[in-house]
C-alpha positions in Angstrom: 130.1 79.4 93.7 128.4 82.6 94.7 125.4 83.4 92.8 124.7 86.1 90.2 122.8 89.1 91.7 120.4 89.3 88.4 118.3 86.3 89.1 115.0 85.3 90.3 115.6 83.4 93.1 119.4 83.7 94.6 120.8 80.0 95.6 122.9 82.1 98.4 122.2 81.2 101.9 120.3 84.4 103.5 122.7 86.3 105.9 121.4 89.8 106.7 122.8 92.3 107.9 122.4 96.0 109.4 124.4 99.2 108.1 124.1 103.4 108.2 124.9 105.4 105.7 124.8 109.0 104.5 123.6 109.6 101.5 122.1 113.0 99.5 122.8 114.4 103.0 120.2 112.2 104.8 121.2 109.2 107.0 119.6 105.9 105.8 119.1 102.6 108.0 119.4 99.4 105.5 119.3 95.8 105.6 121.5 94.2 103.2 122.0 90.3 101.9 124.0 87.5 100.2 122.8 87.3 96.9 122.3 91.0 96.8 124.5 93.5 94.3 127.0 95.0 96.7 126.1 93.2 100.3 129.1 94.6 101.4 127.9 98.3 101.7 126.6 101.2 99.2 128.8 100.7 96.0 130.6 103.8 94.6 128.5 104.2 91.3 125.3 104.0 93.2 126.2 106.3 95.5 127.5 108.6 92.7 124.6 108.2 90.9 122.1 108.9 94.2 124.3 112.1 94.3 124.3 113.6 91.0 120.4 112.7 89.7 118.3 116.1 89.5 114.4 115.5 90.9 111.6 117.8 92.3 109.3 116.8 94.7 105.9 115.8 92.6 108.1 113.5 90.5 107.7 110.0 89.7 110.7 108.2 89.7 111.3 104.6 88.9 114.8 103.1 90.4 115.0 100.5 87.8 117.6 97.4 89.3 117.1 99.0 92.5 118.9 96.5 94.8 117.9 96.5 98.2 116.8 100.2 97.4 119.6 103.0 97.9 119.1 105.1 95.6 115.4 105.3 95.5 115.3 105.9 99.2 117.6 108.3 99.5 116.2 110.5 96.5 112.8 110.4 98.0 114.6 110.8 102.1 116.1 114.2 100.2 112.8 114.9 98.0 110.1 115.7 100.0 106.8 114.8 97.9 108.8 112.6 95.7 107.3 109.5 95.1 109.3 106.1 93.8 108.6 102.8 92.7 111.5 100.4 93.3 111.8 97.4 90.6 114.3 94.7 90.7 114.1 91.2 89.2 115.8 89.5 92.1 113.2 88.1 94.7 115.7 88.6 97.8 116.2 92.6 96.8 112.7 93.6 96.6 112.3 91.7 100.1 114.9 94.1 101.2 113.9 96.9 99.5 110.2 96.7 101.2 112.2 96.5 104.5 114.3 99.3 104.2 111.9 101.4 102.7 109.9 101.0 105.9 113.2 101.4 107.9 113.2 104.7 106.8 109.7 105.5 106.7 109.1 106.2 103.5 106.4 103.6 102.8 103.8 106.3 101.8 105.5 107.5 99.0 108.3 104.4 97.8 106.9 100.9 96.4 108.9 97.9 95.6 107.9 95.7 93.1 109.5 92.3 91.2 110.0 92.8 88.1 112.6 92.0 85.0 112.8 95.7 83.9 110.5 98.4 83.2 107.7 97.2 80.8 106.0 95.8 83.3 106.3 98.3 86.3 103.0 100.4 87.5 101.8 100.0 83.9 100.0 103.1 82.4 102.3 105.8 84.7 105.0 107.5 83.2 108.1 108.0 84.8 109.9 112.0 85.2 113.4 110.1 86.0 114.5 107.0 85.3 117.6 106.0 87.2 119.9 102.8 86.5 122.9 101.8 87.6 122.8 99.1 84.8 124.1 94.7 85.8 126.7 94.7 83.4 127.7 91.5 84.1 124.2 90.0 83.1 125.7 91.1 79.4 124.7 93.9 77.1 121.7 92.1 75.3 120.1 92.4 79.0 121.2 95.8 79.9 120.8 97.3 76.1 116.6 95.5 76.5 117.0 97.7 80.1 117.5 101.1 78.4 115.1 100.4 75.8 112.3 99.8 78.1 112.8 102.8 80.1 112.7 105.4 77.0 109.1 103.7 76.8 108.3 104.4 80.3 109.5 108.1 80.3 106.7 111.3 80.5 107.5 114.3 78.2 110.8 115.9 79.2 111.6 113.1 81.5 115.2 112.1 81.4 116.8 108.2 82.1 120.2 108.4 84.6 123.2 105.9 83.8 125.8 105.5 86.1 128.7 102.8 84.6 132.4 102.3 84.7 134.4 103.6 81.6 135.9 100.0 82.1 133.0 98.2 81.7 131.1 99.8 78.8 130.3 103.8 79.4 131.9 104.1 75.5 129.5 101.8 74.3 126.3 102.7 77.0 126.7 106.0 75.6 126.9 105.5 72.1 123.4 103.0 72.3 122.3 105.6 74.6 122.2 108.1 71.1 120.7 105.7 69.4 117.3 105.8 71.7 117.4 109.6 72.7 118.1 112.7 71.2 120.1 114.2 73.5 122.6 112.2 75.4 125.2 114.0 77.7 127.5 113.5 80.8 126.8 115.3 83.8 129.6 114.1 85.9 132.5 111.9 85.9 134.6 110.8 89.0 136.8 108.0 90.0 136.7 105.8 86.9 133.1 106.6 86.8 130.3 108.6 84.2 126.9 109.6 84.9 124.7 109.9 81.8 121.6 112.1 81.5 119.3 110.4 78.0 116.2 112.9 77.4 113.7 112.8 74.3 113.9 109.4 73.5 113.5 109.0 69.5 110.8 107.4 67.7 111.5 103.9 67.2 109.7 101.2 64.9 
């Protein structure tokens, strides 16, 4: 049985391997793994979602479920003066992601860090961008606790990116979505899937 990506500690046996890939118009060098959400090579969402996110460089960005890094690396490879922390709960991914970020020397400006979503990331910094390209297969109590925590994390006029499948809850991401910010939109849709924007999240008891 292969193990779930959104754990701890994958039971996989480690099987590394190399691949290059354009991305935001600069060419990245990663390491990817067993165990590891889409081993197989840069999957279409996070890619689209790499794509479409608006930063400047002086931002802080967090790439919240960040894998083995992707789209972190290749904001802050397009960004000059961006800076990134990387977060992931899985053990194996953040190992990667510290890897690839050196890979591509990015090291002074994009951290990795463990760590089951956002409340406990840098603690104290606010975030310009949030970006998530949410484990929907971990179930919505998991992913809906994800969104939540990064309207919490987000500096004034800083805006949380969603990239998900209309097949596998962008109806119901962006209806939960409205109930944590005031302004919800889509910013690009393409091949099955959207790319929410969530700004001024709302007050919430």
């Amino acid at each position: 049985m292969v193990d779930h990506y959104y754990t701890k500690q994958p039971a996989d046996a480690s099987d590394p391997r190399d691949l290059e890939a354009v991305v935001r118009g600069c060419r990245l060098r990663l390491t990817v793994d067993r165990g590891v959400f889409s081993r197989k090579g840069i999957d279409f969402g996070s890619r689209l979602l790499a794509e479409t996110v608006e930063v400047r460089g002086g931002d802080h960005v967090l790439d919240l479920g960040c894998g083995y890094g992707v789209v972190g690396i290749a904001l802050a490879s397009a960004e000059p003066g961006l800076r990134v922390v990387a977060a992931d709960v899985n053990e194996r991914a953040v190992s990667l992601a510290h890897r690839n970020i050196a890979a591509n020397r990015l090291a002074e400006r994009v951290t990795a860090v463990c760590a089951d979503g956002a409340r406990g990331v840098a603690p104290g910094l606010q975030f310009d961008a949030i970006v998530l390209n949410p484990p929907v297969r971990a179930g919505k109590p998991v992913v809906w606790r994800l969104y939540g925590e990064a309207a919490a994390r987000l500096a004034a006029r800083g805006s949380l990116w969603v990239v998900i499948q209309k097949k596998q809850g962008a109806d119901s991401t962006q209806r939960k979505l409205g109930e944590l910010f005031a302004q919800v939109a889509v910013i690009r849709r393409d091949g099955g899937y959207r790319v929410l924007r969530a700004t001024d999240p709302r007050a919430m008891d």
